[in-house]
N, C-alpha and C positions, 0 to 999 in steps of 0.2 A: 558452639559455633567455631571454636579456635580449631576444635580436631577434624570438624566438618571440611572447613575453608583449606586447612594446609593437606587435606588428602587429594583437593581438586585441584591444589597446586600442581601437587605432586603428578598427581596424572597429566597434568597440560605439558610439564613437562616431559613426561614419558612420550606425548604424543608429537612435542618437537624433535625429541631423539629418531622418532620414527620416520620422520619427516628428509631423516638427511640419510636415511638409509638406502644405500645403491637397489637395493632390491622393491622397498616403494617409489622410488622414483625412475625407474623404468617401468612403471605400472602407472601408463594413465590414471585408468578409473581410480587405483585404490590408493592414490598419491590425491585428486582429485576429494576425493570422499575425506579423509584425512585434512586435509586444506581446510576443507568446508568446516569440519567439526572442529579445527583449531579456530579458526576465524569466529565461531560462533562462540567459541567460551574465551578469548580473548578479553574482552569486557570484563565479566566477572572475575577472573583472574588478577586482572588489574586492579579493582575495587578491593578484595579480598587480600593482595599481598599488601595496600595501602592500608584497610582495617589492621589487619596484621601487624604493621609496623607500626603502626599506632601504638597499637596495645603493648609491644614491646618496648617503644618508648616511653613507656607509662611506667612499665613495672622498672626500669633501669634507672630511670629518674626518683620513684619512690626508695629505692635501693642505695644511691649515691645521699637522698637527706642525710640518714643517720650521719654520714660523717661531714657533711656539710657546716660550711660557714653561716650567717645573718642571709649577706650578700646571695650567697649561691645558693640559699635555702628558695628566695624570691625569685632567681632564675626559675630554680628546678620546680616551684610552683607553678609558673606562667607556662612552663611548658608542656608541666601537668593538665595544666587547666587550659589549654589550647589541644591538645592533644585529646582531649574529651569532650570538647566540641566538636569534633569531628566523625566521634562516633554515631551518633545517632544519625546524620544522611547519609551513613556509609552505611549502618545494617539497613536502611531501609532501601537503599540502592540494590543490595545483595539480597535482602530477601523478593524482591521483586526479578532480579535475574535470575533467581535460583526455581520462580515457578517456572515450568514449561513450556517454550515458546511457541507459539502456532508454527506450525513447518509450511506455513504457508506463504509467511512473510519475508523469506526469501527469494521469492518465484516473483518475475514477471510477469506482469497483466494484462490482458484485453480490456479495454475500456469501451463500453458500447455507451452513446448520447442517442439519446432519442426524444424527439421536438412532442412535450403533450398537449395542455388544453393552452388555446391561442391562438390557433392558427398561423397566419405566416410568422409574427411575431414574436411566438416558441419556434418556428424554424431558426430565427435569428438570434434567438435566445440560445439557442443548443449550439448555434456557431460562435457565440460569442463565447460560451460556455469551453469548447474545444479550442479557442486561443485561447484561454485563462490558463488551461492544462497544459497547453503547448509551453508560454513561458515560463510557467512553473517545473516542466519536464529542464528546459534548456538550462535553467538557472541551476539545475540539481546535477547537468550533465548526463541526462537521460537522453536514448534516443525513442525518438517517436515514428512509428510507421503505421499510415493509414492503410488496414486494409480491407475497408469497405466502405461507401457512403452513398448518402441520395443526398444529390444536393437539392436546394427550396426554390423557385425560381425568382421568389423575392428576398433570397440571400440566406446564408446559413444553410441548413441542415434539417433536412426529415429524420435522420438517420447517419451516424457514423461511429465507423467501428477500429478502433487504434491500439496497435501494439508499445508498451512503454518497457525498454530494457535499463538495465539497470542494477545497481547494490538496493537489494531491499526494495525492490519499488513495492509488491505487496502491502510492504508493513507500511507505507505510509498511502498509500492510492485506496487503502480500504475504508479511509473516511466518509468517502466521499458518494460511497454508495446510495442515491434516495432520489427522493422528488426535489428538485431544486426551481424555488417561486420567485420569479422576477416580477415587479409591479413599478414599472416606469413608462414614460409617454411613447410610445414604438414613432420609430420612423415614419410607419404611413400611415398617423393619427393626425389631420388636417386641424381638430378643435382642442388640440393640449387636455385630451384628457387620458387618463393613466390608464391603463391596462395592466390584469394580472395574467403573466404567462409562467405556463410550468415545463420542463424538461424532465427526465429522468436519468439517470447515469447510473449504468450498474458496472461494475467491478470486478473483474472473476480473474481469479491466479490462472496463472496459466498451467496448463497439462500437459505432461511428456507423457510419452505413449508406453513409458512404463507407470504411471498413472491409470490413463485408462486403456482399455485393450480395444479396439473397435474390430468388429466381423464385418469384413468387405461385404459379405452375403448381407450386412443389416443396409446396407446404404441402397439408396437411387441417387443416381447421378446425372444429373441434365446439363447441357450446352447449350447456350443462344449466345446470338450478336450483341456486345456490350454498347452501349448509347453514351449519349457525351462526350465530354475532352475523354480525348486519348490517342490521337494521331490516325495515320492509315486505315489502321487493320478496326477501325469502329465500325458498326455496323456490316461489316464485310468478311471478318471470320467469327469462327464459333470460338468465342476465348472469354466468354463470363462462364461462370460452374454454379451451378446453384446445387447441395445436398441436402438428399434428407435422410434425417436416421430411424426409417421406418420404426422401430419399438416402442420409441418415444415421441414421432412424428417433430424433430426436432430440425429447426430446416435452415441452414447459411449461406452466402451467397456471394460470390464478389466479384467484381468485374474492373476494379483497378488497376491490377497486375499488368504487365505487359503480355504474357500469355498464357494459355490455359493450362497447362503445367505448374505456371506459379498461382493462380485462381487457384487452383485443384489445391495444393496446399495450403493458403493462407482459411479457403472450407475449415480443413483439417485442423486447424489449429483452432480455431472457430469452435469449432463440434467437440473438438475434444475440452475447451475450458467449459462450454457450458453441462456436458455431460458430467465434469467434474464436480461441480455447483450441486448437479440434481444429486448427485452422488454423495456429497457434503451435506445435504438438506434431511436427503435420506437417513444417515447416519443420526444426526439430530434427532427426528424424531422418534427412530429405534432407543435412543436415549433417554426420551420421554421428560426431557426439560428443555425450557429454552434457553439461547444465547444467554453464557453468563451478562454481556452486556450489549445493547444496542447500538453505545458507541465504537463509531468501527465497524460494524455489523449491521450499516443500513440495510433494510428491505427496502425494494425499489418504490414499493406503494405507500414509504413511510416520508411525510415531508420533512427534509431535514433542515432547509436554509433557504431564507426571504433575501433576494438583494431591493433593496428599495431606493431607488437612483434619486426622488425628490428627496429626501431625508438623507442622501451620499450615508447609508447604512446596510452592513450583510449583519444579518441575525442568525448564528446558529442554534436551532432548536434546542438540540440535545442536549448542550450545557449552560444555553442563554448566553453565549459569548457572544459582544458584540463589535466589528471592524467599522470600514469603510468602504462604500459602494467602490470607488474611484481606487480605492488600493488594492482590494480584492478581486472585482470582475477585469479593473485593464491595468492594474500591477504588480506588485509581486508578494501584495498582502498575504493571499491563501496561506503560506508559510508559515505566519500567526496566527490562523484559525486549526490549523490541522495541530502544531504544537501543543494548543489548546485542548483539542481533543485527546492528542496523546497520553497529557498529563491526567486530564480526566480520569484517561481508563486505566494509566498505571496506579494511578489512586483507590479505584475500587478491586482493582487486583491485589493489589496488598489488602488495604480492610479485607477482603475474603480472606488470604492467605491467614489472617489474623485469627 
């Protein structure tokens, strides 16, 4: 472990020297790229020069006993023995950063909600569901841009589709992938009684177009009048895009935008994460296992989490963690559910690594 850790040293250093070199920093991209790969072993680095000292402090300390006094014997003990408490979160921190991180969990996401069984109810459910995410984005310093939606006419959402930018938003936004089951009295229930509605929420990194390659030849490209808020130009110009990606018959749509220019690209960015997805699903099954784990890796048709507003309770499935309706769905609980989940999966990451 000691010759392992101080070779990684050694190169993060090699890679700051690089860093201040005239010749990569007049080079966007490959100053950029460099960046990226320093900031992502930063972590480890840190952990590993702290093990490291440790352990150096260990062996200097058992070196100074022999000629020690009573007094500085019991020093040089305590410090022994505080310095060896330390190791064991430290290798297990390092061997968990030392597995391979998804390169996914860097990238920015599309986050699509969509209203399921409940009718107007799950409308409202899926819009309550997109404030949850909103202040959860704002509180992390994320920015949010919606760029699609149908709204319900009895509030909330059929449909909505949102960009979240950000450090890492992947790595934390992929929990949340699944079915998500509300079971509380809806607004237009006249006899207090409870209804169960469901949403789904899927998750998809986003795709730069050296990700995926799209053939203009595969696309149809349609133009109509967008409907709704949205000033003058509604119903009066051609400025919603709906595409479809003929191959796959994969089909997006927006009509937010101000105009068809920007429609046409937010398609694009649409088409290109879910093509990614298919692309990623793909890969899997050429694999011929599944997901090492489900946490993190909801499938949309898998329930992951009940809010139940009479009982002020959210239940996550996957690890039976249990919050509060009132902290969760309208504050800034989610924070301690997803931590939750994190810790989960870095747990069985390790036992494998084991």
């Amino acid at each position: 472990m000691r010759d392992k850790l101080t070779k990684i040293i050694i190169a993060y250093e090699e890679l700051e020297k690089k860093l201040m070199d005239p010749a990569v920093v007049s080079d966007p991209k490959e100053y950029a790229r460099l960046a990226k790969e320093h900031a992502s072993q930063t972590e480890l680095v840190t952990k590993a020069r702290e093990y490291l000292g440790a352990l150096d402090d260990i062996d200097a300390a058992k070196e100074m006993l022999h000629e020690a006094d009573a007094d500085e014997k019991a020093m040089l003990q305590e410090d022994i023995a505080a310095n060896e408490a330390k190791l064991p979160a430290l290798e297990d921190d390092i061997k968990f950063l030392l597995i391979p991180a998804d390169p996914n969990d860097e990238k920015d996401t599309i986050v699509e909600i969509r209203a399921g069984v409940g009718g107007d109810e799950a409308a409202i459910f899926a819009g309550d569901l997109y404030k949850m995410y909103q202040r959860f984005c704002e509180g992390r310093g994320w920015k949010i841009q919606v760029l699609s939606s149908s709204p319900s006419e009895a509030g909330g959402f059929k449909t909505i589709e949102f960009k979240v930018a950000g450090e890492k938003v992947y790595s934390v936004m992929k929990y949340e992938s699944g079915v998500h089951r509300v079971q509380r009295i809806p607004k237009t229930e006249s006899q207090g009684r409870i209804q169960t509605s469901t949403a789904t929420v899927a998750v998809l990194p986003e795709a730069d177009e050296i990700d995926i390659q799209i053939d203009q030849s595969d696309l149809r490209i349609d133009t109509y009048c967008a409907s709704g808020p949205g000033g003058q130009c509604v119903n009066t110009t051609y400025s919603a895009v709906r595409i479809t990606h003929l191959p796959t018959n994969t089909v997006v749509q927006s009509q937010d935008q101000r105009s068809q220019i920007q429609n046409r690209e937010v398609c694009m960015q649409m088409l290109r994460a879910r093509l990614y997805e298919m692309e990623l699903e793909k890969q899997q099954a050429e694999q011929g296992a599944a997901r090492l784990s489900q946490i993190g890796h909801g499938n949309r048709s898998e329930k992951i989490r009940t809010y139940n507003q009479p009982q002020d309770r959210v239940t996550d499935h996957r690890i039976g963690f249990n919050s509060t309706y009132n902290g969760v769905l309208l504050g800034d609980g989610l924070s301690s559910v997803i931590e939750a989940l994190a810790a989960a999966e870095r747990a069985e990451k390790l036992a494998q690594a084991v």
